[in-house]
C-alpha positions as CSV (number, residue, x, y, z in Angstrom):
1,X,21.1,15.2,14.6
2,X,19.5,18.4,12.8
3,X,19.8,22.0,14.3
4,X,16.6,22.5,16.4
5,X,13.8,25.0,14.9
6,X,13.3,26.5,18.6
7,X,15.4,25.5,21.3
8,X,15.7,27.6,24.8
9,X,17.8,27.3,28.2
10,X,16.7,28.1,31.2
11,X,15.0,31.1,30.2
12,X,13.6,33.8,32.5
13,X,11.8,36.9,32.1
14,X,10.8,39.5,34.9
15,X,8.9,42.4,34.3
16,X,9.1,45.6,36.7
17,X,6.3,47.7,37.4
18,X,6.5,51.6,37.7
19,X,7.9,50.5,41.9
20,X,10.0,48.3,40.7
21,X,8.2,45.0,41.8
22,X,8.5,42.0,39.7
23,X,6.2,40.4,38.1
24,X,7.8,36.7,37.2
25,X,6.8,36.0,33.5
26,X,9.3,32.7,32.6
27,X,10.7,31.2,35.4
28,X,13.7,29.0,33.7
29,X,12.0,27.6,30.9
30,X,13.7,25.0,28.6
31,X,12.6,23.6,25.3
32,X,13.8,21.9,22.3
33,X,11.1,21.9,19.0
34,X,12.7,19.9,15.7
35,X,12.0,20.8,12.2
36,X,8.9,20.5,10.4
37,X,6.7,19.6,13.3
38,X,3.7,21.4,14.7
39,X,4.3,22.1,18.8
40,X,1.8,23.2,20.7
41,X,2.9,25.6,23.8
42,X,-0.5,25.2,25.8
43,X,-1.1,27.0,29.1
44,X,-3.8,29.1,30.5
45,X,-3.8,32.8,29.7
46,X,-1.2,34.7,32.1
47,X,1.3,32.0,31.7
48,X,3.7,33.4,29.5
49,X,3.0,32.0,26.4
50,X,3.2,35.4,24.1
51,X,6.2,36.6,26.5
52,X,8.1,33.1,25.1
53,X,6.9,34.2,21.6
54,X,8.1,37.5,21.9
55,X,11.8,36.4,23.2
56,X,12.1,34.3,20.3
57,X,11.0,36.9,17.9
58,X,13.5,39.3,19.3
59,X,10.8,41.6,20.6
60,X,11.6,41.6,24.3
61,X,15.0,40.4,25.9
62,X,15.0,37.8,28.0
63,X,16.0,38.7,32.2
64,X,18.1,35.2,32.1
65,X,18.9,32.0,30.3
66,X,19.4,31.8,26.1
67,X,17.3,30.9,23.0
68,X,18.1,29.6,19.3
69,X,16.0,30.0,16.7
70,X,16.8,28.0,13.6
71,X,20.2,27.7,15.2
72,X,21.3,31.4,15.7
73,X,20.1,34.0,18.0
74,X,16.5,35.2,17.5
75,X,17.7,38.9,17.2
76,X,20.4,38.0,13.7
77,X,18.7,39.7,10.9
78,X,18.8,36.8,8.5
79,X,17.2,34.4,11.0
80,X,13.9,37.4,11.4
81,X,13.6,36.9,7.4
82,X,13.0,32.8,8.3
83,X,10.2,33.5,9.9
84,X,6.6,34.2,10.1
85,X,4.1,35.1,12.8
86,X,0.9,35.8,13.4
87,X,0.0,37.8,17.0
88,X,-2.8,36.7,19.2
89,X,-4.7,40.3,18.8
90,X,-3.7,41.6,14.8
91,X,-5.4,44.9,14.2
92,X,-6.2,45.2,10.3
93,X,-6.5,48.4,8.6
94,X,-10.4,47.9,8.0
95,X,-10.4,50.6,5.4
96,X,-8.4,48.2,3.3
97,X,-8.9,44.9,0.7
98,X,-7.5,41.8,0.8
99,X,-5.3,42.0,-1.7
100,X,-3.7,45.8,-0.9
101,X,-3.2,44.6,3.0
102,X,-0.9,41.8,2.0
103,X,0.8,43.8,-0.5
104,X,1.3,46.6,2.0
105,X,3.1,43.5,4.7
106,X,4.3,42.1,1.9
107,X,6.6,45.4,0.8
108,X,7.1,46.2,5.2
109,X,8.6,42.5,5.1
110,X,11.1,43.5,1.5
111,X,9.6,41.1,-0.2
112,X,10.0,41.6,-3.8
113,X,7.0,42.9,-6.1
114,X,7.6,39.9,-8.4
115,X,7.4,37.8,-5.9
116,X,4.2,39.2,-4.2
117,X,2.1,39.3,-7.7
118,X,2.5,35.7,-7.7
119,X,2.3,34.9,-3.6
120,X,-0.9,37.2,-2.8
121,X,-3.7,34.9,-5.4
122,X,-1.2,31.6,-3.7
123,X,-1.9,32.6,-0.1
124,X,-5.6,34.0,-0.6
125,X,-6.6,30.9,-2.1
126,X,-5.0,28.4,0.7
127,X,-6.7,30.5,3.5
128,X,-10.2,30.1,1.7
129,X,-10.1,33.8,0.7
130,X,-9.3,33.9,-3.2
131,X,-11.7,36.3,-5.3
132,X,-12.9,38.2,-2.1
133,X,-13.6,42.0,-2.8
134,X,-14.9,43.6,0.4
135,X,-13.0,45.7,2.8
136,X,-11.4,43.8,6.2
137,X,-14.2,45.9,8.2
138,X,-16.8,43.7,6.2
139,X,-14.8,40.5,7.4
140,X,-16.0,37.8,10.1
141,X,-13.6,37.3,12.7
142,X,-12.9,34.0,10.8
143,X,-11.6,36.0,7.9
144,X,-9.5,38.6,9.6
145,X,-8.2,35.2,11.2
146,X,-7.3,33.3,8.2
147,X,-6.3,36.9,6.2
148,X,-3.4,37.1,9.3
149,X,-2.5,33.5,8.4
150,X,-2.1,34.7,5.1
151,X,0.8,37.9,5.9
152,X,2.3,35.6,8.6
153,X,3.1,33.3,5.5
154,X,4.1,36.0,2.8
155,X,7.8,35.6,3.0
156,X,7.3,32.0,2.9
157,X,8.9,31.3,6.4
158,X,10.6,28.3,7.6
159,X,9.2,28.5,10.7
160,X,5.8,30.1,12.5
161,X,4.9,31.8,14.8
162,X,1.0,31.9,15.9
163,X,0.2,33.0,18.9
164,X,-4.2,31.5,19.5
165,X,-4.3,31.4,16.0
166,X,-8.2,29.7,16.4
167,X,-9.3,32.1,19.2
168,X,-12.9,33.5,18.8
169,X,-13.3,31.2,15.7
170,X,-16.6,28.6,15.4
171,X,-15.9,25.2,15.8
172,X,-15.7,25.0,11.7
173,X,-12.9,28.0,11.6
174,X,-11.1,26.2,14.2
175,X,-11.5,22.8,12.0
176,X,-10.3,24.9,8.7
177,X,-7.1,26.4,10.5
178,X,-5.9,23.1,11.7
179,X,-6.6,21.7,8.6
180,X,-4.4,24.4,7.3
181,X,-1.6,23.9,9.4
182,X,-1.4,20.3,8.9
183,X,-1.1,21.2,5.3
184,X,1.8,23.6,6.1
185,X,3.5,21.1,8.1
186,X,2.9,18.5,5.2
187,X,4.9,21.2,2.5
188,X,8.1,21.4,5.3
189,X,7.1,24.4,7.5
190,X,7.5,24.2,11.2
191,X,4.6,25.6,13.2
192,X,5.3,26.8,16.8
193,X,1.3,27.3,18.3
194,X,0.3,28.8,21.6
195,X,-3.0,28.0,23.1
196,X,-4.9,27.7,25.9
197,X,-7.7,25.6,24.6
């Protein structure tokens, strides 16, 4: 049996407000995704969706219970360079292009100049951006969609992370990033997708 991409135990989570009340966020949740398959965490907004996210990401710690990411602990540094992730509400430096935003995440995420000449054209052409000019502030909420796509991919992850990846997208966005993930999933990635629609 392969090592699971995601697998949790009985995880909790608990927030405290400023009196100390709790607010329950996971309440023993337990989940096993294999490799190279999309999963799709769906749930209405307030569910804890992003919270999940962010325990596996090593973001937040968890109150109770344990997680594996690609078989280690989310928080190991090699396991953070495995992976990609795209947040529900990514805030782009309008002032910048295509092609200097990705370079800018790309060198944040020590990936190698080489390697980045060579990714950016790759990764601008598969999210239906290649030869774009303008600045982000110019861009549809499509684009600033797919453009996140793009950085959540730069280090060519094993496994990713999006968090409503088609929210506020037209029914022929939403087509084109599912389109795209199937794609991804097709070339070995393992998609882990939270939505409420």
């Amino acid at each position: 049996m392969s090592t699971p991409a995601v697998e949790t135990g009985n995880l909790t989570m608990v927030y405290r407000d400023l009196w100390r009340r709790p607010t329950h966020a996971l309440a023993g949740v337990s989940l096993r995704v294999e490799p190279g398959v999309i999963f799709g965490l769906l749930g209405p907004n307030g569910a804890g969706k992003t919270t999940l996210v962010k325990i596996l990401l090593s973001l937040v710690r968890p109150t109770g219970g344990w997680a594996r990411v690609l078989g280690r602990d989310p928080n190991h540094a090699r396991t953070r360079k495995r992976l990609g992730y795209l947040p529900e509400q990514m805030r782009l430096p309008e002032f910048m292009k295509a092609n200097g935003f990705l370079r800018y995440m790309g060198r944040l995420n020590r990936v190698s100049r080489k390697t980045l000449a060579q990714r950016i054209p790759q990764l601008l052409d598969l999210v239906g951006l290649a030869g774009e000019k303008k600045r982000i502030q110019a861009y549809s909420k499509g684009m600033q969609q797919r453009l996140g796509l793009a950085q959540a991919l730069l280090n060519d992850p094993e496994l990713l992370f999006l968090d409503e990846p088609t929210e506020g997208l037209d029914p022929l966005g939403r087509k084109q990033v599912r389109d795209l993930l199937v794609a991804l999933r097709a070339g070995g990635k393992t998609i882990f997708l939270n939505s409420h629609l």
